[in-house]
MIGU-686852 format. One record per residue (C-alpha): residue number from 1; residue in three letters; x, y negated, z negated. Coordinates in Angstrom, 1 decimal, always signed. Layout:
(NUM,Ala,(X,Y,Z))
...
REM end
This chain:
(1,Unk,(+117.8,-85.3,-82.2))
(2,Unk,(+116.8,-85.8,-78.7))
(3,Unk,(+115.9,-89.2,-76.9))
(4,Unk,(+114.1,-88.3,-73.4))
(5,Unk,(+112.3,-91.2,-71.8))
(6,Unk,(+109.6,-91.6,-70.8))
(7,Unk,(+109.0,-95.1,-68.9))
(8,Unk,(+105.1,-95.0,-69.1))
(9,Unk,(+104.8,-94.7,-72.9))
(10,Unk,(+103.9,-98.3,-73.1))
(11,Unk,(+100.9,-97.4,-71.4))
(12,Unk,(+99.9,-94.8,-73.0))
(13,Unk,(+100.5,-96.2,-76.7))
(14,Unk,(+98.3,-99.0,-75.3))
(15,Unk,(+95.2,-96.4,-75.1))
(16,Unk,(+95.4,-96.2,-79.2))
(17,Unk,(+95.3,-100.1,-80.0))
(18,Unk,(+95.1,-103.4,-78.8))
(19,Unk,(+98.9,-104.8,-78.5))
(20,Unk,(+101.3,-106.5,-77.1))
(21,Unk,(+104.6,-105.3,-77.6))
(22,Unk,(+106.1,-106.0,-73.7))
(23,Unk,(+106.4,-109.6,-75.3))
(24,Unk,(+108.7,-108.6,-78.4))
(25,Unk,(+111.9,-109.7,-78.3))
(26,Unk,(+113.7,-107.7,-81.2))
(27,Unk,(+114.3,-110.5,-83.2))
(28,Unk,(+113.8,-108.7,-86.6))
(29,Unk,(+111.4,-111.1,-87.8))
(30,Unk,(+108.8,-108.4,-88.7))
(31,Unk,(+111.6,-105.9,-90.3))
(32,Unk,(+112.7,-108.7,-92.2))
(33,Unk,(+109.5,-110.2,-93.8))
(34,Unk,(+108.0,-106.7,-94.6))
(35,Unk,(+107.9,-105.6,-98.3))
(36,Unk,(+108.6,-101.5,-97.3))
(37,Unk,(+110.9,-101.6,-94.9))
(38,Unk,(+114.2,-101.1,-95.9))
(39,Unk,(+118.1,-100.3,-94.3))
(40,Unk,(+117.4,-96.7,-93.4))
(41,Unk,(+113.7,-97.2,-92.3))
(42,Unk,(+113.8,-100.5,-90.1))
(43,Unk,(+110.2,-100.5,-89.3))
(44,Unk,(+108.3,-102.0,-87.4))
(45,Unk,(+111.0,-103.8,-85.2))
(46,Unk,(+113.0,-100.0,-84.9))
(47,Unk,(+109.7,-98.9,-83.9))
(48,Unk,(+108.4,-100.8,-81.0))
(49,Unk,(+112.1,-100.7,-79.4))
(50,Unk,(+111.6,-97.1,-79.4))
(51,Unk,(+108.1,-97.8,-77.1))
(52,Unk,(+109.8,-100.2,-75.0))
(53,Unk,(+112.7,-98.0,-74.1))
(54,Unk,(+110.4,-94.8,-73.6))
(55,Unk,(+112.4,-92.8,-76.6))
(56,Unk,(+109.3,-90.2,-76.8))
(57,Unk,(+111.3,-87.8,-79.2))
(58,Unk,(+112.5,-90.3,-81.5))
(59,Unk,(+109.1,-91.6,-82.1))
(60,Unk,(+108.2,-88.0,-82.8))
(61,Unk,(+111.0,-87.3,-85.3))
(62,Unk,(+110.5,-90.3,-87.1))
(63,Unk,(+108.6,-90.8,-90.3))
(64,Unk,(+109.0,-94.5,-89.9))
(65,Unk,(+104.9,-95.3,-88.7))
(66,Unk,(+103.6,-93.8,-91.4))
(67,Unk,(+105.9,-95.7,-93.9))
(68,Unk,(+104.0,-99.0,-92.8))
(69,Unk,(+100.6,-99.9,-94.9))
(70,Unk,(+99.2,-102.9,-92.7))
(71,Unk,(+99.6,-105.5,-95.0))
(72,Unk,(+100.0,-107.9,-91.7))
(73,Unk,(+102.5,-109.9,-92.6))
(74,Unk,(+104.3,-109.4,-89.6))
(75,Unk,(+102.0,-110.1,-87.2))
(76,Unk,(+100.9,-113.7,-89.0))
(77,Unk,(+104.7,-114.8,-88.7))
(78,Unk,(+105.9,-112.9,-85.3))
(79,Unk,(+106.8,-115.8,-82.8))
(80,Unk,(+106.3,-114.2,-79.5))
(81,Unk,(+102.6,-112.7,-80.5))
(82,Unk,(+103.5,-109.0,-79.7))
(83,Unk,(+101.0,-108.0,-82.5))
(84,Unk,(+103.7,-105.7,-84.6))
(85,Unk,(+101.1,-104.5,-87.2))
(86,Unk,(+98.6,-103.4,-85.1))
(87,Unk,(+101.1,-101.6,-83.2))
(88,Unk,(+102.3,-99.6,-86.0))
(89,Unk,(+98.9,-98.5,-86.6))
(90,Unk,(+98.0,-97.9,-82.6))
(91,Unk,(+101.7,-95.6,-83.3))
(92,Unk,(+99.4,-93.8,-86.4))
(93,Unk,(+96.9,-92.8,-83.8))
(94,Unk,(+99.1,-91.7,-80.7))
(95,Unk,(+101.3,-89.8,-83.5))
(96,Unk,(+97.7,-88.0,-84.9))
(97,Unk,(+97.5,-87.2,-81.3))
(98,Unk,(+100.5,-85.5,-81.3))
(99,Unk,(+100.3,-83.2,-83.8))
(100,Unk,(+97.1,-82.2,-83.2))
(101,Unk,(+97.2,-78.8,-81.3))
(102,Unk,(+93.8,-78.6,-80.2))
(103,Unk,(+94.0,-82.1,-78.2))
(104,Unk,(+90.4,-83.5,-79.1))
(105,Unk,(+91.7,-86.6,-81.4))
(106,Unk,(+93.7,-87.9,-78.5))
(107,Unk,(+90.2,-87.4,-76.3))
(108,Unk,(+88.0,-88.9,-78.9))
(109,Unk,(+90.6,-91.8,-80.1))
(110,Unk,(+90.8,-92.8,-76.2))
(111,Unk,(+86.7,-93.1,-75.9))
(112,Unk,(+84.7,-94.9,-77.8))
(113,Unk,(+81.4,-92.8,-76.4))
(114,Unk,(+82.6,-89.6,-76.8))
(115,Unk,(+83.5,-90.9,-80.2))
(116,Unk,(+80.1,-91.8,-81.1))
(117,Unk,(+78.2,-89.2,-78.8))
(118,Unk,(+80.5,-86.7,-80.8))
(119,Unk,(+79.3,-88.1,-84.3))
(120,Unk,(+75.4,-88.2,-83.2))
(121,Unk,(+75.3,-84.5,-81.2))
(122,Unk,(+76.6,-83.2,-84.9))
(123,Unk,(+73.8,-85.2,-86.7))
(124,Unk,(+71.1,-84.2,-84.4))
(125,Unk,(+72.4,-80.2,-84.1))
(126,Unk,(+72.5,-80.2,-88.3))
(127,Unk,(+68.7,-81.6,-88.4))
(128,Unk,(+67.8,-78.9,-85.6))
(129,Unk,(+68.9,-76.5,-87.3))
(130,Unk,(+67.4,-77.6,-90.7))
(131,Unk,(+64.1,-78.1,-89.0))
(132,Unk,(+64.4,-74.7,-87.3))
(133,Unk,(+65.6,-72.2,-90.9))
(134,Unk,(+65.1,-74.0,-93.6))
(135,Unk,(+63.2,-72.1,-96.1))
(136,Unk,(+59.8,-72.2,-98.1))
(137,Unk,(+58.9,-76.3,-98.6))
(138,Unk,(+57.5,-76.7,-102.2))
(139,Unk,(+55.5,-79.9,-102.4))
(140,Unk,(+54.0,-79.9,-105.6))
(141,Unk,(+57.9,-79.9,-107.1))
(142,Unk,(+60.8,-80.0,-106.0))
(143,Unk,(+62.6,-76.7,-105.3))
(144,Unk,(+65.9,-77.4,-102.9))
(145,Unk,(+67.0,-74.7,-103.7))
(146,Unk,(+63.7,-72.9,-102.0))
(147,Unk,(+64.4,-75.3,-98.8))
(148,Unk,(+67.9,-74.5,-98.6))
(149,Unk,(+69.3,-71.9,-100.7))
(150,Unk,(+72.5,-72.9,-101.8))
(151,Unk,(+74.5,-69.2,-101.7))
(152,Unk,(+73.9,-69.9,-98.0))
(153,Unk,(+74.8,-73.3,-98.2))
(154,Unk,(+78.1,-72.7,-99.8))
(155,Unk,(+79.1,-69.5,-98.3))
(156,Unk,(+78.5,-72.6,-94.8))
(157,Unk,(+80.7,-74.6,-96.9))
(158,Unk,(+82.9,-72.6,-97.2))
(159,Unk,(+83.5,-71.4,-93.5))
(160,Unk,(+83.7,-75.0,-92.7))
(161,Unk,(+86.3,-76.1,-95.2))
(162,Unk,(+88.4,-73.1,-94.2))
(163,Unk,(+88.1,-74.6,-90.4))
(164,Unk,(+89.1,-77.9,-91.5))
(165,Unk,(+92.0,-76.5,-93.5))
(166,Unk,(+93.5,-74.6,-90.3))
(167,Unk,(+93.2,-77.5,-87.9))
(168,Unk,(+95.2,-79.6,-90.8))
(169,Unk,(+97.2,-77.0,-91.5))
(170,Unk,(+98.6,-76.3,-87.8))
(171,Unk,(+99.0,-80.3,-87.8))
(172,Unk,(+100.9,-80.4,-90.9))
(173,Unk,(+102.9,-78.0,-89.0))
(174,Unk,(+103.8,-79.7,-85.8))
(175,Unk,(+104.2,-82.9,-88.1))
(176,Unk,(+106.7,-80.5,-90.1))
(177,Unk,(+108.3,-79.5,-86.7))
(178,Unk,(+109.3,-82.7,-85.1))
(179,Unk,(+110.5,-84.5,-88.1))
(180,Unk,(+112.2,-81.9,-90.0))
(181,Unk,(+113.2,-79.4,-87.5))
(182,Unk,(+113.9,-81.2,-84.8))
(183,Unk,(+114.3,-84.8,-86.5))
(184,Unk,(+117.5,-84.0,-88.1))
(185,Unk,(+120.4,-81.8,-87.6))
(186,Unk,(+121.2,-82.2,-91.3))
(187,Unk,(+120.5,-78.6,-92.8))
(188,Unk,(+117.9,-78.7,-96.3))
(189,Unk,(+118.5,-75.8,-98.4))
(190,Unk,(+115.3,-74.7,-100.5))
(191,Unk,(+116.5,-76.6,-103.6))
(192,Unk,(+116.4,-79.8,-101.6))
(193,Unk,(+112.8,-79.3,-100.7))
(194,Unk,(+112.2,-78.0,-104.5))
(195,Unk,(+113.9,-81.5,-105.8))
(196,Unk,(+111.7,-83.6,-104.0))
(197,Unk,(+108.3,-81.5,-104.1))
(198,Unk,(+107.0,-83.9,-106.9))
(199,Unk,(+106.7,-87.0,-104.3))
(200,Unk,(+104.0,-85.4,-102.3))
(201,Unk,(+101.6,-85.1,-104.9))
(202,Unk,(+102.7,-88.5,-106.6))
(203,Unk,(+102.5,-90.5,-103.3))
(204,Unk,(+98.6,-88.6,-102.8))
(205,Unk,(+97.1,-89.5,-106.1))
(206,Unk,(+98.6,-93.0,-106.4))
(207,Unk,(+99.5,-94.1,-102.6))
(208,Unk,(+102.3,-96.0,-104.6))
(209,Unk,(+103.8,-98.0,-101.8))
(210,Unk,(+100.5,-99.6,-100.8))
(211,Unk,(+100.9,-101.5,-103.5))
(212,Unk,(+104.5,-103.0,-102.2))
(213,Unk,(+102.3,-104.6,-99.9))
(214,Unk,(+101.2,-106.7,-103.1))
(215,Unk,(+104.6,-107.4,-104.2))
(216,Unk,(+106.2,-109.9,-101.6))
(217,Unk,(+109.9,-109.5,-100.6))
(218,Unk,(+112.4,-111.8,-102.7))
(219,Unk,(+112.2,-115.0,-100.7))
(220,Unk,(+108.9,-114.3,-99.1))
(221,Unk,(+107.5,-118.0,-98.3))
(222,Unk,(+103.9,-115.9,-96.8))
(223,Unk,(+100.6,-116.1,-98.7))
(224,Unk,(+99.3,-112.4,-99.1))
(225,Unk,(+96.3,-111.9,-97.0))
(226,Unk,(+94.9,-108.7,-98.6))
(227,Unk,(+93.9,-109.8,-102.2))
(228,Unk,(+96.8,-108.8,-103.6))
(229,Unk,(+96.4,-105.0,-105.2))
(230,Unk,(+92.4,-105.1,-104.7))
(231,Unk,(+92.6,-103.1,-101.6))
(232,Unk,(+94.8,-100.5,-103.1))
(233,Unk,(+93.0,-99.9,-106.2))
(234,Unk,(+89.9,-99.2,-104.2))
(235,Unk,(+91.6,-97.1,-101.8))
(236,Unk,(+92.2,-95.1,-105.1))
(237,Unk,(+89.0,-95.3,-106.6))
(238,Unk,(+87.2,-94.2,-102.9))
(239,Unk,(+89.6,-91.5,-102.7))
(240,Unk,(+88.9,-90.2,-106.3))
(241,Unk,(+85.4,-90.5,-105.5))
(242,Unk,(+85.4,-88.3,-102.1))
(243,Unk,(+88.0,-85.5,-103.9))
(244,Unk,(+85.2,-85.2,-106.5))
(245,Unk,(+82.8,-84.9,-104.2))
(246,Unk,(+84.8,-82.7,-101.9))
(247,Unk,(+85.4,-80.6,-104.8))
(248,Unk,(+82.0,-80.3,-106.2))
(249,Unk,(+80.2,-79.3,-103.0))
(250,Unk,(+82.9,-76.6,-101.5))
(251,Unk,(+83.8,-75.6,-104.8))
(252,Unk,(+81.2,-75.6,-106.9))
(253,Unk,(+78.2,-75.6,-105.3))
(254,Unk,(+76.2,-73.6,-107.1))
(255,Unk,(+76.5,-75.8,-110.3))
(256,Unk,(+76.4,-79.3,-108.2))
(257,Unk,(+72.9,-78.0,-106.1))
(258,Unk,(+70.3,-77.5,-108.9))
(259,Unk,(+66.6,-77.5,-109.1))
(260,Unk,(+67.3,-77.7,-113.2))
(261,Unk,(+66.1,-81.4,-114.6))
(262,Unk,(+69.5,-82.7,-116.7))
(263,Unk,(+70.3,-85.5,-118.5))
(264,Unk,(+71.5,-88.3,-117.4))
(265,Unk,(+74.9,-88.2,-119.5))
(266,Unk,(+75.4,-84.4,-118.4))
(267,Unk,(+79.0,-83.9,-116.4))
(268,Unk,(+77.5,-82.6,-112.9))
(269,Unk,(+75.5,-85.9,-113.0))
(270,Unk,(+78.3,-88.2,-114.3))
(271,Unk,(+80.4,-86.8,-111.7))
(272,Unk,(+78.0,-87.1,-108.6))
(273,Unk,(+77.0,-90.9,-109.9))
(274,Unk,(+81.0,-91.8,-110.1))
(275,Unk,(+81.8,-90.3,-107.1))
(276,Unk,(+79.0,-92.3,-105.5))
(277,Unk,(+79.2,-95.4,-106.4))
(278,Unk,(+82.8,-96.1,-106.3))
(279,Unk,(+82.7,-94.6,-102.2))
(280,Unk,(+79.6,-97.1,-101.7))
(281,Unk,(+81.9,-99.7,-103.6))
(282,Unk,(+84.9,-98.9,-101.1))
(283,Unk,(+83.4,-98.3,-97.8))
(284,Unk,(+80.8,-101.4,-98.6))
(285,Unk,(+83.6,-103.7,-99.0))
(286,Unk,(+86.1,-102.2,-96.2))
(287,Unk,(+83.5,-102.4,-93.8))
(288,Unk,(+82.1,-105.9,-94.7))
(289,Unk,(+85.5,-107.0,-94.6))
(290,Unk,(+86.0,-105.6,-90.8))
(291,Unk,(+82.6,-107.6,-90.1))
(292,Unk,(+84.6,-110.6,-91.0))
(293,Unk,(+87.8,-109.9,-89.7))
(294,Unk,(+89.7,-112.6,-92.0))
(295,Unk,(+92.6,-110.6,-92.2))
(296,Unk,(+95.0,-109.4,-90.0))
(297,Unk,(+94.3,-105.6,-91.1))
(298,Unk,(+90.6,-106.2,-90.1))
(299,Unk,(+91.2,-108.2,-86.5))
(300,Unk,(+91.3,-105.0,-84.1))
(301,Unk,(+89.3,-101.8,-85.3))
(302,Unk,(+88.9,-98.6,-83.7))
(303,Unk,(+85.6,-96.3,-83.4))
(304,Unk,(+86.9,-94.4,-86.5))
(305,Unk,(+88.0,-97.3,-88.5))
(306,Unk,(+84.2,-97.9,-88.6))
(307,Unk,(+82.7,-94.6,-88.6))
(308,Unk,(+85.2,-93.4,-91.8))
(309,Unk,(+83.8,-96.1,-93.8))
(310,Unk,(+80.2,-95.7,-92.4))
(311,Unk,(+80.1,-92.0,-92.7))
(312,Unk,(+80.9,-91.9,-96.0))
(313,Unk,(+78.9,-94.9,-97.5))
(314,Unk,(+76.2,-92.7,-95.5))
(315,Unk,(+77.4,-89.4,-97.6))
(316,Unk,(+76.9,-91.3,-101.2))
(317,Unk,(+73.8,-93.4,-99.8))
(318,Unk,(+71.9,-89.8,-99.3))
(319,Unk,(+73.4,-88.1,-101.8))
(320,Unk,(+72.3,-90.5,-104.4))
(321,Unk,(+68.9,-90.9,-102.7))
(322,Unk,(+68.3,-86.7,-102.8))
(323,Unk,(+69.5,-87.2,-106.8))
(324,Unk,(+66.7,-90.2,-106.9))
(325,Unk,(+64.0,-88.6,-105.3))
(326,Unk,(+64.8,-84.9,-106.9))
(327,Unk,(+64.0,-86.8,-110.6))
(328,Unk,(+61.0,-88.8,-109.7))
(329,Unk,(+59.8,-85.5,-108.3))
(330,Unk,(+59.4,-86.8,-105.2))
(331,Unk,(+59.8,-83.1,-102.3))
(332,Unk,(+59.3,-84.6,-99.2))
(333,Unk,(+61.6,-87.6,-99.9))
(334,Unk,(+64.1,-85.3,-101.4))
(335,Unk,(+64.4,-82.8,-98.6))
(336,Unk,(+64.3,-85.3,-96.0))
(337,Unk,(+67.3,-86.7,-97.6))
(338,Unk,(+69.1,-83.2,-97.8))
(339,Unk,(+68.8,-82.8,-94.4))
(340,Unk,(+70.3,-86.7,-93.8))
(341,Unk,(+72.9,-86.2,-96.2))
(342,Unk,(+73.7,-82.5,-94.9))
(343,Unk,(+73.9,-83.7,-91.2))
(344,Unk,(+76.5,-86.9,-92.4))
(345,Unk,(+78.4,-84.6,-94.2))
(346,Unk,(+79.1,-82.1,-91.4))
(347,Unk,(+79.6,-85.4,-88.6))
(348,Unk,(+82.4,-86.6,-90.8))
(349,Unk,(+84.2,-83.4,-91.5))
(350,Unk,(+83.8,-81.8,-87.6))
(351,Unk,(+83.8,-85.6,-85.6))
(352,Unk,(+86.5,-87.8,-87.4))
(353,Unk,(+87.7,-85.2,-90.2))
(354,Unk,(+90.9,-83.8,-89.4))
(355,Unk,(+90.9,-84.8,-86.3))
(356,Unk,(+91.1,-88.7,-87.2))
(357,Unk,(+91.4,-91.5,-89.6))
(358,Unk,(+90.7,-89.0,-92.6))
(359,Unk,(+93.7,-86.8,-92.5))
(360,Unk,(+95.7,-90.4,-92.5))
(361,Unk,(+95.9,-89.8,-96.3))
(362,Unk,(+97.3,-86.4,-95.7))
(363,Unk,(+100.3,-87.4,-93.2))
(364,Unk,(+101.3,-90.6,-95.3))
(365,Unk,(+102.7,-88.8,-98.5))
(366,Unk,(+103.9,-86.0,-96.0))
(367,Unk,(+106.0,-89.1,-93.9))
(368,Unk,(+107.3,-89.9,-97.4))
(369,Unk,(+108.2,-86.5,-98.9))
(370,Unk,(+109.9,-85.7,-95.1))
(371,Unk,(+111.6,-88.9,-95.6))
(372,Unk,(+113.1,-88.4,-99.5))
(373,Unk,(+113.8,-85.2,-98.1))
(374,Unk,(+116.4,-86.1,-94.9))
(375,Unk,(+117.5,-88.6,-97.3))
(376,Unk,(+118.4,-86.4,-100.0))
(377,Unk,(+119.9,-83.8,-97.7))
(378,Unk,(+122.4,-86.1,-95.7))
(379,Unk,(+123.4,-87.9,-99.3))
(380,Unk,(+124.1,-84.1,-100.3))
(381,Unk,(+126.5,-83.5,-97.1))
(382,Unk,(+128.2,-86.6,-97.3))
(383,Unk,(+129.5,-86.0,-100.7))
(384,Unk,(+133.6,-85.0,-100.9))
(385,Unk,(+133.6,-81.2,-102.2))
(386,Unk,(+135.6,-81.6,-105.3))
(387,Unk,(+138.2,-80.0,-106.3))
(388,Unk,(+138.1,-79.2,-110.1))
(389,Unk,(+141.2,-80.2,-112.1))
(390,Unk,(+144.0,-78.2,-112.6))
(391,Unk,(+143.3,-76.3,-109.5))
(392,Unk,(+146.2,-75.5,-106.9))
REM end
């Protein structure tokens, strides 16, 4: 592992989040109250002595940020102030910076304008081009599938899901790169990686160690601020609501976009429903809860910790609405909502998809997996070859 400085890293984490680590004085306080941290991740304290001594690399080839679920703990006991939590999650943001090859996250984490200019250009480019090909408009019924046909629609779809998936995969990549490949000198052989291949899927579906945050440390004299596991169990619900909905529109399009009247009780409507009213659940409470800021996790909030939530309460808001409309037979309302829900859709995949907040839950598991992975590598090395008895 390598440890260049660099002496204005400080300054440059400082462009991600609103902290003040100059005035930490490493007394372990944080590392020591915090429910995840453990001996071989010392988070946050290891952290933020990494950004006051410049160690660039180490940051890089450490798992450790993403190991750290905001519970805030740390901050509401630190005695100097220096705002530990929020600087693991400004760390989050530089890091998504890093591994993003084509540079815009840093660009649009850094401005708030370009941010938000980003988000409305898309919206107003989508309804441009809506207003400019959409197809015949029915009024006497209502025929979406006239207005926008939906083979063209998903083979769109499908361009832009194979877009997103090779921005997140070449991040994935250079995630892969520094901690793996250059964070360890330790070598994995393919059974290692095999061993261990069960955590990244386990850690997606159930983001396990969020709940951690629930369960205080042995000895732990703070009152939780986040509601104990309510925040983690609708982070699950939202997220099973979005794959759903993820699912149904790039993969099954066809079936999900219908002019056919169904029952209530059939599947593709069971589905859509579910998958809308658990995100307007989620993002309704996340972002009344920033509005409120009476937790630590809610105090500092970036452009995309609003525009995540917003975006998607804005995805289920008009996708329920086109649903609504479509079975009181209502065209004009119904299209008009297409096009809304069509032009949030494409803002939160192209402005803050994988660029942002929302491939969060994507480098989270990954940190964990690389983590169980080193781990399980070193413990391997370390082992004595043995000799078997009655050998010479």
């Amino acid at each position: 592992m390598s440890s260049r400085v660099d002496p204005n890293l400080i300054n440059e984490l400082k462009q991600f989040g609103d902290l003040n680590v100059e005035a930490c004085f490493n007394c372990g306080n944080c590392t020591a109250i915090c429910p995840l941290s453990g001996d071989e991740t010392p988070f946050p304290r290891n952290n933020i002595r990494r950004f006051q001594l410049g160690l660039k690399d180490e940051i890089l080839q450490s798992p450790d940020p993403w190991l750290c679920y905001y519970c805030g703990d740390c901050t509401t006991t630190c005695p100097r102030g220096a705002e530990p939590a929020e600087a693991q999650m400004a760390m989050r943001r530089w890091l998504t910076a890093q591994y993003d090859w084509t540079g815009l996250s840093g660009i649009l984490y850094r401005s708030k304008a370009l941010t938000y200019g980003t988000v409305l250009v898309t919206m107003g480019l989508v309804v441009v081009l809506f207003a400019l090909f959409h197809g015949p408009m029915v009024t006497d019924r209502v025929e979406i599938n006239a207005f926008a046909p939906v083979h063209v629609i998903h083979i769109l779809d499908l361009i832009l899901a194979a877009v997103i998936g090779v921005l997140l995969a070449g991040q994935v990549f250079r995630m892969y790169t520094y901690i793996i490949r250059r964070g360890t000198d330790t070598p994995i052989p393919p059974s290692v990686y095999l061993a261990q291949a069960w955590v990244l899927p386990y850690h997606f579906v159930t983001q396990m160690r969020w709940s951690g945050c629930a369960d205080r440390a042995e000895g732990n004299d703070v009152e939780p601020e986040a509601e104990g596991r309510l925040p983690w169990i609708t982070h699950i619900l939202l997220v099973s609501g979005y794959i759903i909905m993820f699912i149904m529109v790039v993969g099954f399009l066809p079936w999900f976009q219908t002019d056919e009247i169904r029952s209530f009780f059939h599947p593709q409507r069971l589905l859509g429903y579910y998958a809308a009213v658990v995100i307007i659940v989620g993002t309704g409470r996340a972002l009344w809860s920033r509005l409120r800021k009476t937790v630590q996790v809610d105090r500092h909030s970036q452009p995309s910790d609003w525009l995540l939530p917003g975006l998607l309460l804005g995805l289920a808001v008009t996708g329920m609405l086109v649903s609504i409309f479509k079975y009181m037979n209502l065209p004009l309302a119904t299209y008009a909502s297409y096009v809304a829900h069509m032009a949030v859709m494409v803002s939160l995949y192209v402005a803050i998809g994988p660029l942002g907040k929302w491939s969060h839950m994507f480098y989270r598991p990954l940190a964990i997996y690389f983590q169980e992975v080193k781990q399980k590598a070193e413990e391997r090395e370390a082992q004595p070859n043995l000799v078997p008895s009655g050998a010479d």
